[in-house]
C-alpha positions, 0 to 999 in steps of 0.5 A, a space after each residue: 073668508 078665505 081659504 086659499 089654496 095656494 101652495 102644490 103640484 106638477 111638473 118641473 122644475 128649473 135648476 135652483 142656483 144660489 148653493 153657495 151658503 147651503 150645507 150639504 146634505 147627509 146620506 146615513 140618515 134620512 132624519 138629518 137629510 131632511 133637517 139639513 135640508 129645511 135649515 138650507 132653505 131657511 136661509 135663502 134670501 128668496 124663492 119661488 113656489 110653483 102649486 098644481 092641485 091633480 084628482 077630485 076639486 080643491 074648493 075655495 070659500 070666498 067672499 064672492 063666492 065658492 071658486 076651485 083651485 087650480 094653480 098657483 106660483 109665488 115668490 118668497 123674499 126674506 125677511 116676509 114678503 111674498 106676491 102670488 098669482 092664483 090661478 082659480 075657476 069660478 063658473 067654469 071660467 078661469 079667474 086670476 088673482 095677485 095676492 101681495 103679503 107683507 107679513 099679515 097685511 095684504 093686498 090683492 086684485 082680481 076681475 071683480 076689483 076691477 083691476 086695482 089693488 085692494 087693501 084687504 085680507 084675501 088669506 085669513 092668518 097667512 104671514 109669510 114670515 112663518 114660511 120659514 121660522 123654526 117651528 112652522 112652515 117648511 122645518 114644521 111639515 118635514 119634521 112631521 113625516 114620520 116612518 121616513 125612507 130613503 127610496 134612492 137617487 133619482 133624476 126628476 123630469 126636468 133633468 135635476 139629480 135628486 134624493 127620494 124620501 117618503 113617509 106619512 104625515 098627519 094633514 094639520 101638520 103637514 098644513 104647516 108647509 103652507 102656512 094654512 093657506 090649504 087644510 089636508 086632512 087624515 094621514 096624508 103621503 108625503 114624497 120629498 126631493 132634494 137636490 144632491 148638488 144644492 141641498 135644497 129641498 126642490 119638490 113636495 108631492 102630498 098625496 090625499 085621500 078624498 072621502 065623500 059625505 057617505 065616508 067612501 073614498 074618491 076613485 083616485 086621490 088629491 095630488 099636491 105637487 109643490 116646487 121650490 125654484 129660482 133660488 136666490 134668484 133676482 127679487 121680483 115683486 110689484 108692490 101695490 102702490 100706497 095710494 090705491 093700497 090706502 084708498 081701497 077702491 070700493 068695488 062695484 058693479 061696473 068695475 066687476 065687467 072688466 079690468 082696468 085699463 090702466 097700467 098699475 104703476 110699478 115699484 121695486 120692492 126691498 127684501 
């Protein structure tokens, strides 16, 4: 079983196109910003999500064992498709894992599937779709911020004009940004920007207290950064081709020693 944590941190990020059917957002109240700014990026056709994890390890439960969370990036297109690289370490060695999700069916592929596709959940409960219904998603986890301030206008390090909101949030509902795929828990701060051109939300940063088994907080807290960039940009996904999705490869022991040297054939995947 998996819990990947895909989905939060670091720097920059790119200009986000793609205003043209964005309302914009309004300035006296912090609760209609925030809404405004959810319905925007409901209506996107695509968008790429860009996660760094900072401060005490991230871990992941899997089948092959337990890994730490490192980084992630993925993209989104409408109506529920998204294909992610998650960058994981196991045994202090970096491991790279290709997660592609069609609704609730997914594939991935990663060193110990030598390469190829596997026709097998790597997420457990994770469907894209839910990204960006009504109630779940990015309209559930900004409307869970509660005690919402308006801090100001700001410009973030890559140069992007932005509007600084904070609050707090309880962790299992701000777990709804990202669809289940990381469990925050307690009261967690929660700081959101949106651009003031576009009117897309463009960077969650949530701010966790990890406590230890005595119930003793860590020295510094977990920080999850998320970006939301290239929007409405050209889709980008490498569908898995059906006869390996349908074979499923079985796994073995020589397939774990490396990646295959063939090159997975490429396919154009239709929003």
């Amino acid at each position: 079983m998996v819990r990947a944590a895909a989905v939060l941190l670091m720097l920059m990020l790119a200009a986000c196109g793609g205003s043209e059917n964005a309302t914009a957002v309004p300035t006296q109240d912090p609760i209609l910003m925030v809404q405004t700014a959810a319905e925007n990026i409901r209506s996107a056709d695509t968008f790429r999500i860009d996660v760094i994890q900072s401060g005490p390890d991230y871990a992941i439960n899997t089948g092959y064992g337990n890994v730490t969370f490192r980084r992630a990036t993925a993209q989104y297109v409408s109506p529920g498709t998204m294909q992610a690289a998650v960058r994981v370490s196991a045994a202090g060695l970096p491991v790279d894992v290709d997660v592609y999700s069609r609704g609730e069916d997914q594939w991935y592929r990663a060193i110990w599937t030598g390469g190829n596709w596997l026709h097998e959940t790597f997420a457990p409960g994770f469907d894209p779709q839910t990204l960006i219904a009504e109630d779940t998603g990015f309209q559930a986890a900004m409307s869970a911020v509660i005690g919402l301030n308006l801090v100001g206008e700001e410009t973030l390090d890559n140069g992007a004009n932005v509007y600084h909101l904070n609050g707090t949030a309880d962790g299992a509902a701000v777990n709804a940004l990202l669809v289940g795929l990381i469990e925050t828990q307690g009261d967690v701060g929660v700081d959101l920007y949106i651009d003031r051109a576009t009117g897309y939300p463009v960077r969650f940063i949530l701010t966790e207290t990890v406590f230890n088994g005595e119930g003793t907080p860590a020295p510094e807290p977990r920080l999850w950064i998320i970006d939301v960039t290239d929007i409405n940009a050209p889709t980008q996904l490498e569908a898995p081709p059906e006869s390996t999705a349908d074979t499923q490869p079985e796994v073995t022991a020589e397939s774990t020693s490396e990646l295959t040297a063939e090159a997975t054939p490429e396919t154009t995947e239709t929003p």
